[in-house]
C-alpha positions in Angstrom: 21.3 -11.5 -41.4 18.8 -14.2 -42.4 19.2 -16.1 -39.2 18.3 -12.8 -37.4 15.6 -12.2 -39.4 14.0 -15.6 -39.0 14.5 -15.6 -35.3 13.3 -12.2 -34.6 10.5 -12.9 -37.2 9.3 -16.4 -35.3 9.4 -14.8 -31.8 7.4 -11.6 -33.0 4.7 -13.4 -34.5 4.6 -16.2 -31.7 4.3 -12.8 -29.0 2.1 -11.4 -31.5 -0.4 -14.5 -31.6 -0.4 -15.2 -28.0 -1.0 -11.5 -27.3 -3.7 -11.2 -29.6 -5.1 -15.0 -28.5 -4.8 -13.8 -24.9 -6.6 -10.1 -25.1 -9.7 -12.0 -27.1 -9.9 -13.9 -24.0 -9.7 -11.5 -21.6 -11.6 -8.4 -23.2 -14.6 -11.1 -24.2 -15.1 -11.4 -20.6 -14.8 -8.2 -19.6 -17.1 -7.0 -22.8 -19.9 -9.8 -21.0 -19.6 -8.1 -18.0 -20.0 -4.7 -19.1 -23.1 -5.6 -21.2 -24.8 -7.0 -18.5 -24.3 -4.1 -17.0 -25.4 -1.9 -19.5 -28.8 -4.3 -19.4 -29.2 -3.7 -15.5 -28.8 0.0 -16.2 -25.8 1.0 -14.8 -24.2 1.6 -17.4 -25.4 3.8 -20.7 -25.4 1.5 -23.7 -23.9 4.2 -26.0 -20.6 3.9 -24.0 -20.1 0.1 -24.0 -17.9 0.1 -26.4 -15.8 3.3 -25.6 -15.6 1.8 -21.8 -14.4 -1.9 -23.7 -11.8 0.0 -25.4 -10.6 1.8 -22.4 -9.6 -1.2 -20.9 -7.5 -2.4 -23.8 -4.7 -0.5 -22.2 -4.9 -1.6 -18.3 -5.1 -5.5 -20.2 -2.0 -4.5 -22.2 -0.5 -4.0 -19.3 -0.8 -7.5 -17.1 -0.6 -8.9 -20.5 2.6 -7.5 -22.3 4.8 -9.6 -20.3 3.1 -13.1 -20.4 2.7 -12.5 -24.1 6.7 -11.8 -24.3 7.7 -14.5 -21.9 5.2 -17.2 -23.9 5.9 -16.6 -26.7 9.4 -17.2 -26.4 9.1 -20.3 -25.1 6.4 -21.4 -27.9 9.1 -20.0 -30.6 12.4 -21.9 -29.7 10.5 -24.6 -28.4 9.3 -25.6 -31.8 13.1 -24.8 -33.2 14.2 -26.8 -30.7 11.7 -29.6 -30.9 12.6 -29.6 -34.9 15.6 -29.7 -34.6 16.5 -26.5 -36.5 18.4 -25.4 -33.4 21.1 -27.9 -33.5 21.6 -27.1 -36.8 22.2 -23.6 -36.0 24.3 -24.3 -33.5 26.5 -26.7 -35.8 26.4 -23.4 -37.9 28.3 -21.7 -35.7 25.5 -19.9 -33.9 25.9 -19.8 -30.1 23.2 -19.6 -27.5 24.8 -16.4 -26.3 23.6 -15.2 -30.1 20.2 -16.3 -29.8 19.8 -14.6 -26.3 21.3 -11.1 -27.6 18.8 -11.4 -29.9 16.1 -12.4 -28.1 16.8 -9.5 -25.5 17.2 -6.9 -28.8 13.5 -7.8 -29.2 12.3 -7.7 -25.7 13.9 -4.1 -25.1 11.5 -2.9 -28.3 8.5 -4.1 -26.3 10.0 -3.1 -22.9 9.9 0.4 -24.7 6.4 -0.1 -25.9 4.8 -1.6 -22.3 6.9 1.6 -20.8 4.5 4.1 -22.8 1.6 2.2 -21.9 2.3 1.7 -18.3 3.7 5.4 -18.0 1.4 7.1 -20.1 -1.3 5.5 -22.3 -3.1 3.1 -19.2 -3.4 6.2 -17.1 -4.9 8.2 -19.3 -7.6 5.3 -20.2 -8.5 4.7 -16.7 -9.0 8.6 -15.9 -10.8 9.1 -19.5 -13.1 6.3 -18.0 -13.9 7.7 -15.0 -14.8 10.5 -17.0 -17.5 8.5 -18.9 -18.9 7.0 -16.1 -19.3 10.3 -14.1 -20.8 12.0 -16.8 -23.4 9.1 -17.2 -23.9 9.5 -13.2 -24.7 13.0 -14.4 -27.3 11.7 -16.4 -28.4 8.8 -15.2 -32.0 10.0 -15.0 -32.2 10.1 -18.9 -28.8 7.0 -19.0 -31.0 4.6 -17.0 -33.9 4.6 -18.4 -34.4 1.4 -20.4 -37.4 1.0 -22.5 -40.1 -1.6 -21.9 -38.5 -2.0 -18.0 -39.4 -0.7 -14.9 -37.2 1.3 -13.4 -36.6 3.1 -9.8 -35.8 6.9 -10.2 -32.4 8.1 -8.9 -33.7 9.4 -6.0 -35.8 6.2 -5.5 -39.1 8.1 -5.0 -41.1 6.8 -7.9 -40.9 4.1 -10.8 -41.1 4.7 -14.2 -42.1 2.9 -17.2 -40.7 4.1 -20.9 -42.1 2.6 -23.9 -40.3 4.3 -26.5 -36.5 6.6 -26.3 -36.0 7.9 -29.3 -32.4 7.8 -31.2 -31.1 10.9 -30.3 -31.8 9.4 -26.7 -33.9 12.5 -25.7 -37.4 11.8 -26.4 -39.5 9.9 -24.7 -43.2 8.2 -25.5 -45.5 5.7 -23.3 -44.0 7.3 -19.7 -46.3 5.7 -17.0 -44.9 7.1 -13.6 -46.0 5.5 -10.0 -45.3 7.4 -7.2 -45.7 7.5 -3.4 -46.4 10.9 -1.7 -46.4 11.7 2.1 -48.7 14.4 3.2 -48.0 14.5 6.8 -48.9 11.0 8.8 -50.7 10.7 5.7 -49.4 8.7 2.1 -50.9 9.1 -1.2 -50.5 7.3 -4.0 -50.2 8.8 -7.9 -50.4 6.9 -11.2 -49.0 9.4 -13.8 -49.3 8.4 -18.1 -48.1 10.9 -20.6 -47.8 10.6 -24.2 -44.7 12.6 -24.7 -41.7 13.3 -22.1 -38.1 14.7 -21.6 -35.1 15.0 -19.1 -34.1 18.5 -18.8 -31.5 19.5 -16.0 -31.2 22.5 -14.4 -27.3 23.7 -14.8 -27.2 25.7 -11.4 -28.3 23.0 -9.1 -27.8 19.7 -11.4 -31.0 18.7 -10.5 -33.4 16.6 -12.9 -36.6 16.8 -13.9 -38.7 14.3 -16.0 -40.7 16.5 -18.1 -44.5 14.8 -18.8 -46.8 16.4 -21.9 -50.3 15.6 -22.6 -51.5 12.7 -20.2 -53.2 12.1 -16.8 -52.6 11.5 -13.0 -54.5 9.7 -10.7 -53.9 10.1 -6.7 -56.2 9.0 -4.0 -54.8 6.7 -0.6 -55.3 3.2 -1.5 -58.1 2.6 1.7 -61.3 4.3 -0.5 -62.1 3.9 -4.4 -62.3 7.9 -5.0 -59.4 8.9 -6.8 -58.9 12.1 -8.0 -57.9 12.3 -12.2 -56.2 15.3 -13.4 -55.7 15.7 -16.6 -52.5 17.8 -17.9 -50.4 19.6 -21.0 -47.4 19.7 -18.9 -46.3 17.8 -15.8 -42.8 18.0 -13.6 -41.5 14.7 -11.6 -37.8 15.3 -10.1 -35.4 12.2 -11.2 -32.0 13.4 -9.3 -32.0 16.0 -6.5 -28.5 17.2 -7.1 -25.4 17.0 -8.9 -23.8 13.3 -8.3 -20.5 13.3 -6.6 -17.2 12.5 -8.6 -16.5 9.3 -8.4 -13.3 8.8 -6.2 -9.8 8.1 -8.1 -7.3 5.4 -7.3 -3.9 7.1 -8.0 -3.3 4.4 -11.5 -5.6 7.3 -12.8 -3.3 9.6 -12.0 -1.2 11.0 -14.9 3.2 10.2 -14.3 4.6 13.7 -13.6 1.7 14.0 -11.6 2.0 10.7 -9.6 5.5 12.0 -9.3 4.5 14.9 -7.0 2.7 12.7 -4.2 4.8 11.8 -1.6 2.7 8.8 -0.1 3.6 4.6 0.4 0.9 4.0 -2.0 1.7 6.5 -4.7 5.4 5.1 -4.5 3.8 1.8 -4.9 2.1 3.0 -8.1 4.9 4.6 -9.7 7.3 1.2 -9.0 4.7 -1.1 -10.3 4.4 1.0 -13.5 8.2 0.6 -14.3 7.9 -3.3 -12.6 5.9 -4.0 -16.0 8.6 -2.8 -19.1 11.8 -4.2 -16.6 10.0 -7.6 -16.3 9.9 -8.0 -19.6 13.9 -8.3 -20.8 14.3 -9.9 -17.3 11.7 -13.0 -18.4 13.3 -13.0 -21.6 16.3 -14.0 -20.2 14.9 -16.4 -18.5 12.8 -17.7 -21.0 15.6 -18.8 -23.7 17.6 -21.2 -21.5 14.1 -22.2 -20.4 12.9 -23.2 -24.1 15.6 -25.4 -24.6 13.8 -29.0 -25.2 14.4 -32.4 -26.1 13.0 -33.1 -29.8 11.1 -36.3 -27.8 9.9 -33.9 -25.4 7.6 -31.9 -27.8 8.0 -28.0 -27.9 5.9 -28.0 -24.7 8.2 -30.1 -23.0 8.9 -27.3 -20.2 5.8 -24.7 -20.6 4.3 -25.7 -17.5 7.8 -25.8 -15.1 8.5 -21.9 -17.0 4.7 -20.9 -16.2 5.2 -21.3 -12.8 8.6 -19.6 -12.8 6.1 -16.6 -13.9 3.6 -16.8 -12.0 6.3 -17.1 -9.0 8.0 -13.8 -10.1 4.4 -12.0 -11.2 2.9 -13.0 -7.7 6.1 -11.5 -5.5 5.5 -8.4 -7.6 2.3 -8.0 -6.3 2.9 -8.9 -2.7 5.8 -6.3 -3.2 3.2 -3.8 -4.7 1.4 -4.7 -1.6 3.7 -4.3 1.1 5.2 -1.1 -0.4 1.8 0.6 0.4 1.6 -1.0 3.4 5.0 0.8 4.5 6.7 -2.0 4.9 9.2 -1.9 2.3 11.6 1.6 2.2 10.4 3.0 -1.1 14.0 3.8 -1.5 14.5 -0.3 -2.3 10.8 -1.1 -3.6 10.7 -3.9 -6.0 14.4 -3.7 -7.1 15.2 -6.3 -5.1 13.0 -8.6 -6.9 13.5 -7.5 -10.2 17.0 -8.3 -9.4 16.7 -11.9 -8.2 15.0 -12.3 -11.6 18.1 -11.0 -13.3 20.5 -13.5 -11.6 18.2 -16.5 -12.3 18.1 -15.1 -15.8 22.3 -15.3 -16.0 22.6 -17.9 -14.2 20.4 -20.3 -16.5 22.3 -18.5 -19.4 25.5 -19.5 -17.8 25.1 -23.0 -17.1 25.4 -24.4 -20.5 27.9 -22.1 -21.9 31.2 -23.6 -23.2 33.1 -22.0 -20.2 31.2 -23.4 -17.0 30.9 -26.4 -19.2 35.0 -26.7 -18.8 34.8 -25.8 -15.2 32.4 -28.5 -14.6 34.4 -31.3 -16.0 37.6 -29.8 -14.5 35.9 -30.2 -10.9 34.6 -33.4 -12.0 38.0 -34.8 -12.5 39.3 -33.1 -9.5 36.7 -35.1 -7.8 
C-alpha cells in the first residue's frame, strides 16, 4: 500500500504540475490576445475574463493528454534516474505492477477528459458564442471606448466619448462627425452633446445614440456658412438592425444532440471527442516502458524520442479528424484504427522487457 501510494502520489502531482505549468502558458497567450482585442473594440471589456474562462475547457482538452503522457515520463524518469526503481524491483515489484498502476490512474483522468470532451467543452464554446452575440447585439454601446475615435456599426459617422459611466450606460463629452447625402449633394455635420445614451428599439433591434443638450453644425465643406443648431434632444442611428447569430461549428453542439446529425463532419466531431479520454490510457502505456532511463542518462534521457512518439500519434489524429470529414474514411472505422496501433505499440513496449520474451530471446539466441 505505501509503494502505491507513492507512485500514484509522484505521477499525480508530476500530471498535476505540468498541467497547471502548461495551461499558464497557453491561457497567458490567449488572455493577450483577447485583451488586445478588447482594446481594438471588438470585444466588450466586461467579458474578458468570462470569454478567458470559457476557454479553460477547449485548453483542457488538447492538454489533458500531454499533461498525462509528460508527466509520466517526468515521474519514473526521476525514479529511475535515482535509482529508487531498481530497488523496487529488487523488492519484488514488477514493471507489470507499476504499469497496472500507472493505467489505474490514467483511467481516473480518461473519465475526467470524457466529461470535458463530452460535455463541459461544448457547453463553453456555445456559452461563448452566446457572449459574443449578445455583445454584437450591443456593440453600439460595447464598442464604444472612451477617449478613441470610433466608426459606428453602420459605418456612417464617427464618434468621440469622453466619459462612460460604470454602469456602462451613460455617456458625457459625445462629439459625433457625420457625412449626409442629400441627393448629388453631401453635407457635412459636427454634432457635441453633454450627455448621451444607447437605447434600442426591441421590435426592430435597431440603435439609436441618444444626444442631450449640445449643438450641430452642417454646411458642405466648399463655403464658410454653416448652419448651428442648437438642441435638448438629438437621435443618430448606431446599428440598423438586429446583428445575425453568429454561425456555430458543430464542437458547440451539445452530445445527444451531435448524436442526431447524420453528416461526415458531425461523425468527425463525435470520434474526436472520445479520441481525447481513449488517448490517454493508450499513451500511458506507452509512456512507462518509455520512462525507463539509465541513472547516467538523467531523467530526461528519452523525453525528446517519447515527445515525438506523441506528437506522431496526436498529428495522425488530426489528419484522421480531417479525412473523416472529408469522407474519406467510413465513419463506421473512424479513428479506431489509430487508436489501436497506439495500443499494440503500448503492449508491445510493455512486452519486450518482461521475464517471458526475455526467456524467448535468449532461447532463439542460443538456437542461433
Amino acid at each position: 500500500m505505501i509503494i502505491f501510494r507513492y507512485l500514484i502520489g509522484e505521477v499525480f502531482r508530476a500530471q498535476l504540475a505540468v498541467f497547471v505549468i502548461l495551461t499558464s502558458i497557453i491561457i497567458s497567450q490567449r488572455f493577450v490576445r483577447i485583451l488586445a482585442d478588447a482594446s481594438e473594440g471588438d470585444v466588450p471589456g466586461q467579458l474578458v475574463m468570462a470569454i478567458v474562462a470559457l476557454k479553460l475547457p477547449q485548453l483542457a482538452v488538447i492538454i489533458l493528454p500531454l499533461s498525462a503522457f509528460l508527466g509520466i515520463l517526468v515521474a519514473y524518469g526521476r525514479i529511475y534516474a535515482d535509482s529508487e526503481m531498481t530497488v523496487l524491483h529488487s523488492t519484488g515489484v514488477s514493471e507489470w505492477y507499476v504499469t497496472r498502476l500507472t493505467l489505474l490512474l490514467s483511467l481516473v483522468m480518461a473519465i475526467l477528459a470524457a466529461g470535458v470532451t463530452l460535455y463541459l467543452s461544448p457547453w463553453a464554446t456555445e456559452r461563448e458564442y452566446q457572449l459574443l452575440d449578445k455583445a454584437d447585439s450591443n456593440v453600439g454601446l460595447f464598442s464604444l471606448v472612451p477617449g478613441r475615435f470610433q466608426h459606428t456599426a453602420n459605418e456612417k459617422a464617427v464618434i468621440f466619448v469622453q466619459n462612460i459611466s460604470r454602469s456602462g450606460n451613460g455617456l458625457s463629452g459625445v462629439f459625433v462627425a457625420q457625412t449626409e447625402l442629400h441627393g448629388s449633394q453631401s453635407r457635412h455635420a459636427i454634432v457635441y452633446a453633454e450627455t448621451g445614451a444607447v437605447n434600442e428599439d426591441p421590435t426592430t433591434g435597431a440603435q439609436m445614440l441618444e444626444l442631450q443638450r449640445g449643438r450641430r453644425y452642417a454646411g458642405d465643406g466648399r463655403s464658410p456658412a454653416y448652419e448651428v443648431t442648437e438642441f435638448g434632444r438629438y437621435q443618430i442611428q448606431l446599428r440598423e438592425q438586429e446583428v445575425e447569430q453568429r454561425r456555430r461549428k458543430l464542437s458547440s453542439l451539445s452530445t445527444p444532440l451531435l448524436l442526431q446529425e447524420n453528416s461526415a463532419e458531425a461523425s468527425a466531431e463525435w470520434h474526436w471527442r472520445i479520441a481525447i479520454p481513449l488517448s490517454i490510457p493508450i499513451l500511458s502505456l506507452i509512456a512507462v516502458p518509455l520512462s525507463r532511463v539509465n541513472p547516467r542518462q538523467g531523467k530526461f534521457g528519452r523525453l525528446l524520442p517519447a515527445l515525438l512518439l506523441y506528437l506522431g500519434y496526436y498529428s495522425l489524429l488530426i489528419i484522421g479528424r480531417s479525412a473523416l470529414e472529408d469522407g474519406k474514411i467510413p465513419p463506421q472505422l473512424g479513428m479506431w484504427w489509430l487508436h489501436g496501433s497506439a495500443l499494440l505499440l503500448g503492449v508491445f513496449l510493455i512486452m519486450r522487457n518482461r521475464s517471458g520474451a526475455q526467456r524467448f530471446r535468449a532461447w532463439l539466441a542460443r538456437r542461433a
